[in-house]
C-alpha positions in Angstrom: -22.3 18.6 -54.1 -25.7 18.2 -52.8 -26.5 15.8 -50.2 -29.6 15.0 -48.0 -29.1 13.3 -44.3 -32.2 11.2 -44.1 -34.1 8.8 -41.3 -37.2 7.8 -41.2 -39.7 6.5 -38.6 -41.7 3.6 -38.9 -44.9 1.9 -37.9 -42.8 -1.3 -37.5 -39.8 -3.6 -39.3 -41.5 -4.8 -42.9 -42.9 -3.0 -45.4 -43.7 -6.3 -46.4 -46.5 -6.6 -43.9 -48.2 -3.8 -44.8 -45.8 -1.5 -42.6 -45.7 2.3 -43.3 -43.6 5.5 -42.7 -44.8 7.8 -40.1 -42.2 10.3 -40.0 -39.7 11.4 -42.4 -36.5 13.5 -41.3 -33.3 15.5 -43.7 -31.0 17.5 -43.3 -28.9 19.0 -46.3 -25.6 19.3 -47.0 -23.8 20.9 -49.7 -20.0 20.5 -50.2 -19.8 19.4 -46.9 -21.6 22.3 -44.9 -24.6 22.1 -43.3 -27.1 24.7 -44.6 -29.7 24.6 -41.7 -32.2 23.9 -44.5 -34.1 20.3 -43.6 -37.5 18.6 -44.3 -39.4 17.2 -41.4 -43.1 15.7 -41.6 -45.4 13.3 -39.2 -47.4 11.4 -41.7 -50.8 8.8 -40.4 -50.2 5.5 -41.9 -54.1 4.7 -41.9 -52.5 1.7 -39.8 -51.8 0.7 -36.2 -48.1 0.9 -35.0 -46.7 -2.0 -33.2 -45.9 -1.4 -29.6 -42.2 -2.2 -30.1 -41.9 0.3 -32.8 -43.6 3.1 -30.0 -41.0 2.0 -27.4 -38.6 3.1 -29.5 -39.6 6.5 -31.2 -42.8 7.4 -28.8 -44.9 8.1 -32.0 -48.3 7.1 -30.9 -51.2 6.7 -33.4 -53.1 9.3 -31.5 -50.6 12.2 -32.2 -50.7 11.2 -35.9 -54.7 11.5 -36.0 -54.2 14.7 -37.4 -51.2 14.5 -40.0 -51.1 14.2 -43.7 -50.8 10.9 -45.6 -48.2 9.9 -47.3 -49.9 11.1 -50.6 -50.5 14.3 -49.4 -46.3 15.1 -48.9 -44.9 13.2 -51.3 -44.7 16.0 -53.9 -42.7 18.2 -51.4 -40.6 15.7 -50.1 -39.3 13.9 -53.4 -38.5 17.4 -54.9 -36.2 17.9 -51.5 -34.7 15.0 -52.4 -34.4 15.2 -56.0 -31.1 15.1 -57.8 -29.7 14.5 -54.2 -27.1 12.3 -52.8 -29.3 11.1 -49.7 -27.0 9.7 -46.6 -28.9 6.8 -44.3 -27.5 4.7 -41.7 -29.0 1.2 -42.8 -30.3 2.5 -45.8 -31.9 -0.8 -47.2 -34.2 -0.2 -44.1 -35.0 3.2 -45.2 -35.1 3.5 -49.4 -37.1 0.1 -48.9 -40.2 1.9 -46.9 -40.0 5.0 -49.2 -40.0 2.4 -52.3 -43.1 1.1 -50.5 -44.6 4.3 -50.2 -44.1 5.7 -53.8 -45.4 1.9 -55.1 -49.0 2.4 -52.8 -49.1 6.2 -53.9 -48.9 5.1 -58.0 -47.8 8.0 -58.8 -45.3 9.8 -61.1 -42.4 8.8 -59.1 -40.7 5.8 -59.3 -37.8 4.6 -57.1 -35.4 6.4 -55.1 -32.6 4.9 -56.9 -34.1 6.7 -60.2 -34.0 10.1 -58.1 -30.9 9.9 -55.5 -27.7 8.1 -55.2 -27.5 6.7 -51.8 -24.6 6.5 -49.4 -25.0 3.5 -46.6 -23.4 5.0 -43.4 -24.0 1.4 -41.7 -21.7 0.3 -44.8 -18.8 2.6 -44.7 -18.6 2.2 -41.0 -18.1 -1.3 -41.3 -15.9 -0.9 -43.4 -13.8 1.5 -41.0 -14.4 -0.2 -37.7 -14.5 -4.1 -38.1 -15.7 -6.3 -35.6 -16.9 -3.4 -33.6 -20.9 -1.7 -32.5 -21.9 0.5 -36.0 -24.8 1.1 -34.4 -25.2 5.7 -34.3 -25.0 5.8 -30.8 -21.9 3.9 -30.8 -20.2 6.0 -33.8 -21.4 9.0 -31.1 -19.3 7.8 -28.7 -16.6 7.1 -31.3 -16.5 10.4 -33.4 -17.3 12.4 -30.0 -20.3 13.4 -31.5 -23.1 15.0 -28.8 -26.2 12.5 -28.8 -27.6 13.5 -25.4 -30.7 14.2 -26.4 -31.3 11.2 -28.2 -33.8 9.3 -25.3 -36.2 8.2 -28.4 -35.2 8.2 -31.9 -36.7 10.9 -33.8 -36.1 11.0 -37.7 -35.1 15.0 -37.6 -32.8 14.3 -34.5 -31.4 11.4 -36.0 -30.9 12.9 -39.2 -29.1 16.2 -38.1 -27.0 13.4 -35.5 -26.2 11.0 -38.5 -24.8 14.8 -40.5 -22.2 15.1 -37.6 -21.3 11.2 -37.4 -20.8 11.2 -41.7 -18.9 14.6 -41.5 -16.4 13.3 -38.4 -16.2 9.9 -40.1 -15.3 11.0 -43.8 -13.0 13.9 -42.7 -14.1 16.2 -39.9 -17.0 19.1 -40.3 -15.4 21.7 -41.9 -18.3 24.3 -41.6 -21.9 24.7 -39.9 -23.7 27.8 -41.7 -27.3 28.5 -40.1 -29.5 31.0 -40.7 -32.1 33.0 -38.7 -34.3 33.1 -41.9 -37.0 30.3 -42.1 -35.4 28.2 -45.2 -36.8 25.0 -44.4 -38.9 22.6 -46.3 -42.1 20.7 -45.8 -44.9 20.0 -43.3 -45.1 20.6 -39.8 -41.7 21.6 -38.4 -42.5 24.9 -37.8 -44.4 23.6 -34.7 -43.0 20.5 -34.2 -39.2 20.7 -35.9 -36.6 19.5 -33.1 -33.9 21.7 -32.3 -30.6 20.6 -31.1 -28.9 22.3 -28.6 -25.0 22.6 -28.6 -22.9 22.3 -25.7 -21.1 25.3 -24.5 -17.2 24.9 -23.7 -15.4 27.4 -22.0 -11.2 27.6 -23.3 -8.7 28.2 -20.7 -6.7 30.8 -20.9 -2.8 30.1 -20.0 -0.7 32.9 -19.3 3.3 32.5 -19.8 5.3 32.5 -16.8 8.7 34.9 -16.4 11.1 32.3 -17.4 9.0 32.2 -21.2 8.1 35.9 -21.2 12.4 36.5 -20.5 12.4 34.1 -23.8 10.0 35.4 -26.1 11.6 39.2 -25.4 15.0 38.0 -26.0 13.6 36.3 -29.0 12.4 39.7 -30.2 15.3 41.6 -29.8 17.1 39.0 -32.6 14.3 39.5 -35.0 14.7 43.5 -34.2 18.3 43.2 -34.6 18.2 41.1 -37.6 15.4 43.0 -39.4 17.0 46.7 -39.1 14.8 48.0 -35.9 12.1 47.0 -38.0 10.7 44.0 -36.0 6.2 44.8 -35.9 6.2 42.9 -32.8 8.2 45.8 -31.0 7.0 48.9 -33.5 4.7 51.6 -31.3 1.4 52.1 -32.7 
């Protein structure tokens, strides 16, 4: 099973109002393990961005200047996506800006929902957690999933977060496979990809005490007595 962890940034609220996508972020999954493939492009939305929106991701027009438009990357990004099951918290938000998008670029592609199924993350976890904050840093907090780096959102970042968060949330991450070789996807992340960087924990090491050491050697010397002499635990290399 296939799926694609998705965010996206945004040049405000309302597609509506002429609002665009300025940066698009995946991750992909299959059967549950993350590949370390993704897809991550800045895209100029031939727009301003409202000052709101750059409080919260810091994407300012002048660092888009110089990226691709939306009809320049939609090829590569919709055959990432293809045949996928994509994963967005809020995904109204989300499939309604890329519907947007595909509508303006009039091209072969029609809407997501005729290329992907979509999971709601937003959804499910209201669902799980009624009455409580669904919001991704609070299902951080609640799935003990590292968001520390998270000062800005950043559709990559928030994407490869939102992977952990699903994972915890519909079972626990059962595998994280990533390689050294370059398998990504798409525009720009060579040089600009975000990288997150895992926590390091250090496991005690308890040592038994003479009272369970006197224990587990009696213990032996029933399974040697029982077995024949033939107890693994006690045979000499």
């Amino acid at each position: 099973m296939r799926q694609i962890i998705l965010d996206t940034e945004t040049t405000g609220l309302e597609p509506s109002q002429g609002h665009r996508i300025i940066e698009i972020g995946c991750v992909e999954v299959i059967n549950r393990k993350l590949t370390g493939r993704h897809y991550h492009q800045y895209i100029r939305p031939e727009r301003n961005i409202d000052e709101q929106a750059i409080e919260i991701h810091g994407i300012t027009p002048d660092f888009l200047k110089d990226k691709p438009v939306f009809s320049e990357i939609v090829d590569e990004f919709m055959a990432f996506i293809d045949g996928g099951q994509l994963v967005i918290h809020n995904a109204p938000f989300d499939v309604g800006f890329i519907n947007h998008e595909l509508k303006l670029h009039k091209g072969n592609f029609k809407a997501v929902k005729d290329h992907c199924s979509v999971i709601d993350t937003l959804v499910m976890a209201r669902q799980k957690h009624p009455g409580q904050k669904n919001n991704l840093n609070a299902l951080c907090k609640r799935y003990m999933v590292d968001n520390s780096q998270r000062d800005l959102h950043g559709a990559l970042l928030d994407a490869e977060i939102l992977a952990d968060v699903y994972l915890m949330m519909t079972g626990g991450q059962t595998a994280l496979s990533l390689s050294d070789k370059d398998t990504s996807s798409g525009g720009g992340q060579q040089e600009e990809g975000i990288q997150r960087l895992s926590k390091k924990f250090t496991t005690p090491i308890i040592r038994a005490d003479i009272t369970e050491e006197g224990a587990h050697q009696q213990k032996l010397q029933t399974i040697q007595k029982a077995s024949g002499d033939n107890c693994i635990w006690l045979t000499k290399s």
